[in-house]
Steps between C-alpha positions, in 0.01 A plus 500: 500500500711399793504720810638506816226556807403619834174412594323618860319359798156471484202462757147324446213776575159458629218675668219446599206757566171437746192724405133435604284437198257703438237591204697733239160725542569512883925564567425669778350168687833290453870581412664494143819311452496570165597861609717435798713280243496723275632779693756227655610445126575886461655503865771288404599647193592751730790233728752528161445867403490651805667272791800283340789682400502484170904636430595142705305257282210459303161289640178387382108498674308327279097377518443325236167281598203654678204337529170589658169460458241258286203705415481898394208612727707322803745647733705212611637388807830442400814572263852321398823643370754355384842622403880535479773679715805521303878679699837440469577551857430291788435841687227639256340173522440469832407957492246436235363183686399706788391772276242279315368340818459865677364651239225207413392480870482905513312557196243236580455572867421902393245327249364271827612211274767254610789375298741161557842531305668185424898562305650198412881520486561386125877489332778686617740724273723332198789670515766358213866406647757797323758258478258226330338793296838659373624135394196383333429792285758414263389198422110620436646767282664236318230246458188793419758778357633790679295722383151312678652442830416772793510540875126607579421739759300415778164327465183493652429184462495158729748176484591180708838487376571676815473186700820331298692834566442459869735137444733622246601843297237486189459682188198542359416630122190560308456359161325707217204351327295773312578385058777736428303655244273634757481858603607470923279809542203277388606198702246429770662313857438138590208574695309605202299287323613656192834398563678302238817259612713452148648148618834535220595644836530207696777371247730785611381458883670145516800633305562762747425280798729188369761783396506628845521150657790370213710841588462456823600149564770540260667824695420336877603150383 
């Protein structure tokens, strides 16, 4: 299927948590990261629901790596994060950047741990030229069929193509590549490792990309 998209702005996320180590018999003689993360992890659950307005646009705190620890009967000295920040306004961004960092330090410093917060400015929004979009669906609809062409709403998800649109108006579409046979409620995302990539797809990704190119040069020629 060929879709129009918007993608959004994303931000690298990671924290870092000091503890003392201690025996897991013994707590009271050090100071558990494991816990002060953990209660960090639940404290920013709480920057989306509760703090960004969530009528103006959507946003994402995510922690998806946390490691700490290398033995069961140890309390360790130390923990990681990792995760994603994901707006579609440079406002939120820079609101939920000081929300992560003030809530990490706070939450640590009431469990007399300390935390570091490192964000990493990552892509910024893709945001498809209206002109570009309105001309080029035509042609999509005529190379995959009318019927499997779609503007997509917003997505969550992350993509460099914002650097060309910076230079000059873009357009950028997603390509379908679940077997058509397959049930899209049972289709698992590219970050799966269940996912399944039906390549007959790539046949009608050059046709609509050398489509859009042909039409173009012939109607700006």
């Amino acid at each position: 299927m060929l879709r129009g998209l918007g993608k959004l702005t994303w931000l690298e996320l990671k924290i870092f948590v000091r503890g003392t180590q201690t025996h897991a018999a013994m707590p009271w003689r050090g100071i558990d990261p494991i816990v002060v993360s953990s209660q960090i992890v639940m404290g920013l659950q709480t920057i989306v629901s509760r703090r960004m307005n969530v009528t103006k646009e959507p946003s994402v705190v995510t922690v998806g790596v946390f490691r700490g620890g290398i033995r069961k009967n140890i309390i360790p000295d130390d923990v990681k994060m990792e995760g994603t920040i994901r707006t579609f306004d440079e406002q939120q961004r820079a609101d939920i950047h000081e929300h992560v960092k003030h809530i990490t330090e706070m939450i640590a410093a009431a469990g007399g741990a300390q935390a570091r917060v490192q964000i990493t400015r990552g892509y910024d929004v893709v945001v498809n030229h209206p002109g570009l979009t309105d001309w080029s669906i035509p042609t999509l609809q005529r190379v995959g069929g009318e019927q499997n062409v779609a503007v997509m709403d917003k997505v969550c998800g992350a993509e460099d193509f914002s650097f060309y649109q910076k230079v000059v108006p873009g357009f950028f579409f997603r390509l379908g590549c679940i077997p058509t046979d397959m049930d899209l409620r049972h289709a698992v995302p590219n970050h799966s490792p269940r996912f399944y990539l039906d390549e007959g797809c790539l046949k009608l990704g050059v046709r609509a990309l050398s489509s859009l190119a042909v039409d173009w040069l012939s109607a700006n020629s």
